[in-house]
Every structure is written in C-alpha cells, then in structure tokens.
LUMNUGU-755059 format. One record per residue (C-alpha): x, y, z. Coordinates in steps of 0.5 Angstrom, whole numbers, padded with zeros to 4 digits, always signed. Example, Ala and Ser with C-alpha at 12.3 -4.5 7.8 and 13.67 -1.06 7.14 Angstrom:
<rs>
+0025-0009+0016+0027-0002+0014
</rs>
This chain:
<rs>
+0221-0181-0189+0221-0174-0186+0214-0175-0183+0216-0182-0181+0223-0178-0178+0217-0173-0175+0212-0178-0172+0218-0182-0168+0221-0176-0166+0213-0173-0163+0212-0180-0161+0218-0180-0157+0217-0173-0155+0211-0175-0152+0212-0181-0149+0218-0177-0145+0212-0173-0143+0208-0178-0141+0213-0181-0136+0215-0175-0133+0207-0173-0131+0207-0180-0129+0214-0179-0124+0211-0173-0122+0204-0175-0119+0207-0182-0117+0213-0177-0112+0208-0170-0111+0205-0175-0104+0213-0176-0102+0215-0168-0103+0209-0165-0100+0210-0170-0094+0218-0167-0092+0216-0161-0088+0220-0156-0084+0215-0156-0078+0217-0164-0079+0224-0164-0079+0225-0159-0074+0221-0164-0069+0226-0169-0069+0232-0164-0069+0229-0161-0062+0227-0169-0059+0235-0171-0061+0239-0164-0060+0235-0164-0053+0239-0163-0047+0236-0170-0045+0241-0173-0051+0246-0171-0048+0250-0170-0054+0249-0177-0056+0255-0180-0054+0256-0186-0057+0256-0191-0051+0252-0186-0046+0244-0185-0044+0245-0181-0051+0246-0187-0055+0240-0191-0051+0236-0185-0053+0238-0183-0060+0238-0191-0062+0231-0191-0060+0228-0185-0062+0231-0187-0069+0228-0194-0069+0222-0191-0066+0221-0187-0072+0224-0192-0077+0218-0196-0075+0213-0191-0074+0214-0189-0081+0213-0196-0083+0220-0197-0086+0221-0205-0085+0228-0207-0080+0234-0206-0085+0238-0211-0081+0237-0218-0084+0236-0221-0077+0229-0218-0077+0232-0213-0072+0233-0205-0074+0241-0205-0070+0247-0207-0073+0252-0207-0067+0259-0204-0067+0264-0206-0063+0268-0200-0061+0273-0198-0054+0271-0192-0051+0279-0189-0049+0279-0183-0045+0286-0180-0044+0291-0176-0039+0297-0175-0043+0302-0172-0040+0309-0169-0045+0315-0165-0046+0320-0163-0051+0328-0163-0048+0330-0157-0053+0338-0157-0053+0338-0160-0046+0334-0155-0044+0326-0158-0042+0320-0155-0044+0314-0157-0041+0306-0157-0045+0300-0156-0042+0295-0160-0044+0289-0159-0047+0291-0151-0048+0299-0152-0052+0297-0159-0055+0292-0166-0054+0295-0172-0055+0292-0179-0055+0292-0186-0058+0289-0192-0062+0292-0197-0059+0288-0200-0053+0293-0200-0047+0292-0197-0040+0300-0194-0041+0303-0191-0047+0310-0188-0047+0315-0185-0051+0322-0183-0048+0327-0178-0051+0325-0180-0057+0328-0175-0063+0324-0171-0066+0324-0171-0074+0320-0165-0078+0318-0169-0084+0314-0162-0088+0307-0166-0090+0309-0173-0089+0306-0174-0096+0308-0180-0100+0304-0180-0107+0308-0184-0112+0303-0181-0117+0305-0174-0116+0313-0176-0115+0313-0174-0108+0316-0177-0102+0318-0172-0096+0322-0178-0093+0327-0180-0099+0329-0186-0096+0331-0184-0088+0329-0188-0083+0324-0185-0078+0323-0192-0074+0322-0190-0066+0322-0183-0068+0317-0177-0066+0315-0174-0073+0313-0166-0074+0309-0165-0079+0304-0160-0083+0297-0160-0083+0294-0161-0090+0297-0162-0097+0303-0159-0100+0301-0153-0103+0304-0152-0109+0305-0146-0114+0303-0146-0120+0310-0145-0124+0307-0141-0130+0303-0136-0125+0305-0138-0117+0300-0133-0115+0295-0139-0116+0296-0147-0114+0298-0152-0119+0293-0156-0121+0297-0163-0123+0299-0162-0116+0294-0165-0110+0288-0162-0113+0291-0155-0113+0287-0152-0107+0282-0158-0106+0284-0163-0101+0286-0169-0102+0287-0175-0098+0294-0174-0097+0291-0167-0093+0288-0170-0088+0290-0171-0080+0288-0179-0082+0293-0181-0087+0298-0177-0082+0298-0182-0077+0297-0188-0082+0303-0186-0085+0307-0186-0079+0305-0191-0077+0307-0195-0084+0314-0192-0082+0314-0195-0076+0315-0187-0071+0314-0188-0064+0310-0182-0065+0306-0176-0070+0305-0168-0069+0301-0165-0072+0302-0157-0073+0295-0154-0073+0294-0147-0076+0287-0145-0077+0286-0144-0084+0289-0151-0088+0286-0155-0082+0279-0151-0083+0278-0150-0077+0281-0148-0071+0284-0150-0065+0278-0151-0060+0275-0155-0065+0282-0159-0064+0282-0158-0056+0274-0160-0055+0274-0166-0060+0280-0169-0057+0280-0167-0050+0274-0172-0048+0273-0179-0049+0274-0182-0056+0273-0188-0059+0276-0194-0064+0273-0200-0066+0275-0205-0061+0280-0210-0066+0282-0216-0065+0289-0214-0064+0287-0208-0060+0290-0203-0066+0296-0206-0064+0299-0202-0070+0297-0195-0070+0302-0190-0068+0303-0190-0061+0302-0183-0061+0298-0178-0064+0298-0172-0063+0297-0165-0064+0301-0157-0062+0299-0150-0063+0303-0146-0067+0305-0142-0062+0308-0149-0059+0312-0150-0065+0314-0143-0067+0317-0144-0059+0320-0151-0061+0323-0150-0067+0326-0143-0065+0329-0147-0059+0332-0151-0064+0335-0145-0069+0331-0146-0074+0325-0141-0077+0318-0144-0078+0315-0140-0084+0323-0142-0087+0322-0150-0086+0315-0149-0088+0317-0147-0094+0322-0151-0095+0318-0157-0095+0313-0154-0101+0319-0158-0105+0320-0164-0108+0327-0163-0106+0325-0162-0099+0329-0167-0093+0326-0169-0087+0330-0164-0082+0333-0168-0076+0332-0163-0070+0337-0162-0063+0330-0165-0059+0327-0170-0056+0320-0172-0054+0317-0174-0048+0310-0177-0048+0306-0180-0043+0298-0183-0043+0295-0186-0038+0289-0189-0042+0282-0192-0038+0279-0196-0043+0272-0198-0044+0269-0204-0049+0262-0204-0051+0257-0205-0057+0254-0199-0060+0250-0199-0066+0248-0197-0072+0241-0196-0074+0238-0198-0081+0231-0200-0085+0228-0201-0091+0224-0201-0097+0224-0207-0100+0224-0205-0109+0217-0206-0113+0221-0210-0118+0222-0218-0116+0229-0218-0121+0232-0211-0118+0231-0212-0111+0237-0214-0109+0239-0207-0110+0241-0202-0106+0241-0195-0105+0243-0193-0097+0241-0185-0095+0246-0185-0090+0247-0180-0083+0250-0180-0077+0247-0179-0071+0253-0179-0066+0257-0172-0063+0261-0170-0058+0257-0171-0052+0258-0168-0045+0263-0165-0041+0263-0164-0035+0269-0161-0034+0267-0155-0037+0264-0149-0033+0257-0147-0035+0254-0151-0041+0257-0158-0041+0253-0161-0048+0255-0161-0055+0248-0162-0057+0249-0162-0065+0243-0159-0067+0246-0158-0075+0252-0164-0074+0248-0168-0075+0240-0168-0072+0239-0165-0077+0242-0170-0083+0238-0175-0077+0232-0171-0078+0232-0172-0086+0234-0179-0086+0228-0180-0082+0223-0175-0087+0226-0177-0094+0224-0186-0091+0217-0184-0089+0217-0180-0096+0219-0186-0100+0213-0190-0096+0209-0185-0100+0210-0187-0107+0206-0192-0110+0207-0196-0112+0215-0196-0109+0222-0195-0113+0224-0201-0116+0231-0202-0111+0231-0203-0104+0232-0196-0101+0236-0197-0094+0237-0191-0089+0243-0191-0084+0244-0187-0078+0251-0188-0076+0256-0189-0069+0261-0185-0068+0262-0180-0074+0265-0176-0071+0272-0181-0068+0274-0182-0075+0267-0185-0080+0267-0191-0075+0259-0193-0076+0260-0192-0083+0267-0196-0083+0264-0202-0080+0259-0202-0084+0264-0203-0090+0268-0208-0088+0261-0211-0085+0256-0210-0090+0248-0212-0088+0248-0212-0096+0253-0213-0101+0256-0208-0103+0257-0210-0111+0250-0209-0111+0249-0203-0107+0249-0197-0112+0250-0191-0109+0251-0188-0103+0247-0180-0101+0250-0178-0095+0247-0172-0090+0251-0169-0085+0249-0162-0083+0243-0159-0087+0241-0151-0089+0238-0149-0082+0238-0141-0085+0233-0142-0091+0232-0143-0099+0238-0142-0103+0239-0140-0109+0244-0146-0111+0246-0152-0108+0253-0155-0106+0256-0161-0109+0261-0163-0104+0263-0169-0108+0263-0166-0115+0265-0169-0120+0266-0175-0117+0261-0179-0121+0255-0179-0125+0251-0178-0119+0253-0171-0120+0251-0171-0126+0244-0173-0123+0244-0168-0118+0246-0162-0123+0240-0164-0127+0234-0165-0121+0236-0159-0118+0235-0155-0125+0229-0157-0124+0229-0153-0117+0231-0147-0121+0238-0148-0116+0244-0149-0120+0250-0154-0117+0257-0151-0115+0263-0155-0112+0265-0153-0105+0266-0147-0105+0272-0150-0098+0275-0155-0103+0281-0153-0098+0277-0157-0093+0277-0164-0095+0270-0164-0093+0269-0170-0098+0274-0174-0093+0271-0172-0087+0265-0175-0087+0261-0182-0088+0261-0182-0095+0268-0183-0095+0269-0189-0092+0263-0192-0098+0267-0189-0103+0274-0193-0100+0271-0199-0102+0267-0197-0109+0261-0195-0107+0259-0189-0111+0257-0184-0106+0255-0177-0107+0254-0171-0102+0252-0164-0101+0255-0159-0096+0250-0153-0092+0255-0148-0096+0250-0144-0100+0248-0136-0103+0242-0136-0099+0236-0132-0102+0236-0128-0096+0243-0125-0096+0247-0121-0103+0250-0126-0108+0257-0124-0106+0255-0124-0099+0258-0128-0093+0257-0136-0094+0252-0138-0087+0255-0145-0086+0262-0141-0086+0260-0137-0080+0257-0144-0077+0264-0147-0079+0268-0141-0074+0263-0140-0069+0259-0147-0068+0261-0152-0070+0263-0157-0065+0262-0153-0060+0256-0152-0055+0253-0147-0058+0251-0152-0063+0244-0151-0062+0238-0149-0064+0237-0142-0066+0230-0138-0066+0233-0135-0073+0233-0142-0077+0230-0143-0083+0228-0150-0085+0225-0148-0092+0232-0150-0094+0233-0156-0091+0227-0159-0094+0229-0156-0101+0235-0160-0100+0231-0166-0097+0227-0166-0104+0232-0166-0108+0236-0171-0105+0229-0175-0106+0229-0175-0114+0236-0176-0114+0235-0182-0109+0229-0185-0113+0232-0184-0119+0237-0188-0119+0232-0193-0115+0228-0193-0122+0234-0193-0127+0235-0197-0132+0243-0196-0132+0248-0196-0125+0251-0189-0123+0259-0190-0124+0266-0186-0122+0268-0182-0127+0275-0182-0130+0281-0180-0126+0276-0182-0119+0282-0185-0113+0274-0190-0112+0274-0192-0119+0279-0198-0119+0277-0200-0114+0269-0201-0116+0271-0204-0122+0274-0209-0119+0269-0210-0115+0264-0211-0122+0268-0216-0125
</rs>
C-alpha cells in the first residue's frame, strides 16, 4: 500500500511536471513577443498629437478606431463583432455646457465663476436646464446603505431642492481605536460605491432634487481639483437613450472648498462642524437659509462612436462558446482649444498604454499553438473617460453572453517607469481571479498587494466595473507599484503620475520611461488570461463580493 501511495504520488508529481513544460513551451512564443519597443510604438502613434487626445466623436476617434482595428487585423485577430465587422457602434451625445450660477446667502447674492469656483453640467439632453431659487439642503455624504444602517435623509423630503453633499464615504472611527477607521463600516479606508461622484447624482436624482453639489476637497476625491475643472470644462458625453436622460438629476455639479467654506459661513454655519457631524448615523439633513440659481445652455450633438473588439475563436469545439475579454479604453480628454499654450490631453499612460497592451497580448495570443480552449475577445472602448460608457454599452448590449463570458482582465494605465518588484491588484480580493494573478505572478518573482490607494475607489472608476455590475468576474491591476529602481519605502511613481499628470496635457510621453515593466505586467496578464481560457473550472466572486448575487443569478 506505501509503494502504491508512492508511485501515485510520483506519477502525480510527474505528471504536473510534464504538463507545466508543455505550458510553458506552448506560452515561450507568446511571452517573447510582448516587447517594450513594440508597446511603445503604438503609445507614440496613439498619444501623438495627430490623435488629438482621442475624443470620442472627433478626427481622433476616426484615427484611434482604425489604427486599432488596422493592428487587430494585422496581428491576425478575426473581427469580434458577430456581424463580420471589428466596431460595435455606441450611441452616444456630445454636450458641451455654458453653465451660469449663483447662491442667494440671506438675501444677499453670491455670484460663481466658472470653471474656477465650480463646473456644472447635466444628463439630460436638453438645450436649456435651469434651476431657480431652489433651497439648498446639505445632506452629509448622501449615502443610503441599508446594510450598514445608514441613511443621511431620515425620511426628509428633498424634491426640488439643491443638495450639498461631501465627496467620498463616511469615514467612520473605529469605536475601539478611533485613530483607525472602522472596518464594518464602508470598508474602512477603501472606497465603496457609495464614495463615489456617480452614486452621488444617481441618489438624487432617486430623491427627486432639482439639483446635486459636491464639495471636492483633493484627498477623499483622490485627486485635485484641475482634475475636476479640465474633465468637466470640455464636452462631455451620455449614451443617447431613447427618453434623452429624462431621468438624471438636472444638475450636476461640483464647488471648491473654498466656495463652500464661503457658502456655509454666510449661511452661520462652520464647515469642518457639519462635516463632522455628518460622520454619524444620527446625522440630519441641514436645511440652510440659501437658494441656488443654476442656468445651463446645453449645445447637443448625436453620433455613433465605437467600440473596437477581435478575436481568437477557442481550440475546443465544446467551450468555444466561452469568453475571456481583455479589455482597455482608448478615449481621453481631447483637445481644448480655449487653453493657451499646449491644448491636447494626449493620454499617453490613460490609456495608450493599456491600448498598446490589448493590441501586444492579442498578437501574443496568436503565437500559441495550438490556441487556448476559449475564445479570448480583446475590446478597446469609448468614452471611459464620461463615466465607462463603451463598457456600460457593451454590458447592456452584449456581442457575446455574458453567462458564458468568464472574466474580464481590464487595463487602464500601465507601469511606463520600469520592473517592479510587486504588482498591484486593484480588484483584491474580489474573485478567484486574485487568486490566479497572486499565483502566476510568484512565478515572476513579484508578490501581489492590494491598492495601496484604496481610498480612491479606483475599482469604480474604471471599465471593470461596469462588467463587474452585472456579474461578470473581473480582475484589475493599477501602475501603483515599489519599482526596483526606487527604495522599498520610497515615493509610489503612479502617485506622482496621479498629482501631476493625470488627466492633464502633460500626460505624454516622456524620454524617462521604462516599459520593462509594462511588459512584466502585459506577461502576467498573459498567464492569467490563458489560464483561465484553459481551466477546467470558472473564476467566481467570493463571498461577501456587491457582484456575487448577481452572477449567481445570472448562472442559474
């Protein structure tokens, strides 16, 4: 019986063996392919000045689209739309606002500028929104969470009114050490949902508000304000539905903190008291002696912009009906030419680089023989950067079902500054796809870790999310890494990016970058994707997921 145990146990061992040469001579072609000279071409081509900042809508979405599709067919990738094309079309509407507004403080007027003292903008696709002394209740975070017993408007009812709220989630002590933050409580220090500038509007509008500001102060939002003032100051898009957003809040909008210190000061009231306040279960919305004067003049514009996506049909007749999509948006900010000097946001890093990567890892997939059992799909996406609208669209109209598509590996922004010894998991401990990642990327000799910016919701903000809202298990990894090249402790690069660059024209890019890195990460997600192609079991939420009911529903 011992030598028994032991042969099957050697048999076994050997076995594994065996099947992990054999992966590894069918994945050495795709590896060596992904190259740092190859990814930085398609950077350069797409964060050229030439694409304008790929707007969606513009010459730079024409040129995007078919530099993208141009490779996509180059590399030998099938087109990914069922109708023999490589486009999936989004209806979206271009809205470029003028908004005009002011606050009426104890009779006494207090006039904005605009883009400087707030932005303001809507959904809804009209020519003209206004909102007319509409009283201005400040409403803490605007969270309702039934599942942590939480509800900032305690049954007051705030229809036609302006609501004040802060940005991200309450931040809630921990009641036995109240230097920290509670975990039961939104996470602790990570972001939920509720954080968020999207849930924001939506819950007014649910309310029924005639309009929504949100405070921004720089460390919850994760970012600054010029990120905030160049991201809504420009034209922005919604899809373009058939009731026109007719049920979007009417104004969304956003104040400096100085803007609303001044407010709330005219107002007798102390910001950091109300804020404070408003980190309480007990919290009530504050009526406060202002009205709000809001004017947009909208013009509107309706086109088809598109989503590029191709293809790998799977080797295995019975399980090529299943998906994996690698996933990245090719949209940014544009140009605009109201700005004196440099006018174009070229997005070298958001997200030519994440684009540069699809197309590196589809021409990489062509290289293993014979090809993984599933189809693998890799979609470049419109206007990310307007709320995951591409993604959404893909969502709600999807090429391929989404109860057969087994993940989504989403890049946005890859590591331009070199090899790193770690590698960061945005989506941690989501799904077995965390798992898988952790495991491959031992393999690298890098360990895992979760965003180290968990504060930032960076797993809302990006395409992932909109897959994730409707089951699909999807997995993301951030540019937030310790660089080989910098001290263990040392300053984290893509925060640097984060403060300086991001969405701003100086996102180009830069005679210091290093794409050892991106290809380090471009390679991981190459085993991951492949791995999960080939598996014989599906990656799933994990319990205690917000995605996991909905995917078991969806698997019924």
């Amino acid at each position: 019986m011992k030598l028994f145990i032991y042969l099957t146990t050697l048999f076994a061992f050997i076995g594994a063996s065996m099947a992990a040469d054999t992966e590894a001579e069918r994945l050495k072609p795709a590896l060596d392919s992904i190259t740092p000279d190859g990814m930085l071409a398609h950077i350069k081509v797409l964060a050229s000045d030439q694409f304008e900042g790929r707007a969606p809508g513009s010459k730079g979405e024409e040129l995007s689209i078919k530099y993208i599709s141009d490779q996509f067919k180059q590399i030998g990738l099938k087109p990914g739309n069922p109708d023999g094309s490589y486009f999936q079309e989004v209806p979206l509407a271009g809205i470029t606002t003028t908004p005009t507004a002011s606050f009426s403080v104890n009779g006494k007027s207090m006039e904005l500028k605009y883009p400087d003292d707030y932005v303001a903008s809507s959904a809804r696709l009209q020519n003209e929104i206004k909102v007319e002394n509409s009283d201005i209740v400040f409403v803490g975070y605007g969270v309702v969470a039934p599942e942590y017993g939480w509800d900032d408007y305690k049954g007051v009812d705030v229809r036609g009114k302006t609501l004040l709220m802060l940005i991200n989630d309450p931040p809630v002590p921990d009641p036995r050490d109240p230097s920290k933050l509670d975990e039961k409580m939104f996470k602790g220090k990570a972001m939920t949902y509720y954080g968020r500038w999207t849930y924001k509007y939506e819950i007014a509008a649910e309310k029924g508000a005639a309009a929504a500001i949100i405070i921004h102060e720089t460390e919850p939002a994760a970012y600054p304000y010029s990120v905030v003032k160049s991201s809504w100051s420009k034209e922005n898009f919604e899809l373009d539905s058939p009731d026109k957003n007719a049920g979007a809040v009417g104004v969304r909008s956003w104040i400096t903190l100085d803007v609303a210190k001044t407010l709330l000061a005219g107002c007798g009231q102390d910001f950091d008291t109300l804020k404070k306040s408003a980190v309480s279960r007990d919290f009530r919305p504050v009526a406060l002696n202002a009205q709000v004067n809001f004017d947009l003049k909208q013009q509107l514009r309706s086109f088809k912009s598109h989503n590029v996506i191709g293809k790998i049909e799977g080797s295995d007749a019975k399980l090529r009906d299943e998906y994996i999509i690698y996933s990245a948006h090719w949209d940014h900010l544009g140009r605009h030419s109201e700005l004196q000097g440099d006018q174009i946001f070229n997005g070298a890093v958001d997200n030519a680089s994440g684009v540069a990567a699809v197309i590196a890892l589809g021409r990489a997939f062509t290289k293993i023989n014979p090809p993984p059992r599933r189809t693998i799909l890799f979609l470049s996406t419109t206007a990310e950067e307007a709320g995951l609208l591409g993604a959404k669209w893909y969502a709600l109209h999807p090429l391929y079902p989404l109860n057969k598509t087994l993940a989504d590996i989403n890049i946005d922004s890859m590591n331009v500054w070199g090899k790193a010894r770690d590698v960061e998991d945005t989506s941690w401990g989501m799904s077995t796809l965390d798992d898988l990642l952790a495991k491959r990327a031992q393999t690298q000799g890098r360990a895992c870790i979760p965003n180290p910016r968990a504060e930032k919701g960076s797993i809302y903000r990006a395409d992932n999310f909109e897959f994730a809202k409707v089951g699909v298990p999807a997995l993301y990894i951030g540019k937030n890494v310790h660089l080989l090249s910098r001290p263990p402790d040392g300053p984290l690069r893509g925060d640097e990016f984060d403060l300086h660059d991001y969405h701003q024209v100086s996102d180009e890019v830069k005679p210091d970058w290093d794409l050892s890195g991106a290809v380090q990460d471009a390679q991981l997600l190459l085993e991951v994707g492949f791995e999960v192609a080939d598996a014989n079991t599906w990656p799933e939420w994990k319990p205690g997921s917000e995605f996991k009911a909905k995917r078991d529903a969806m698997l019924k």
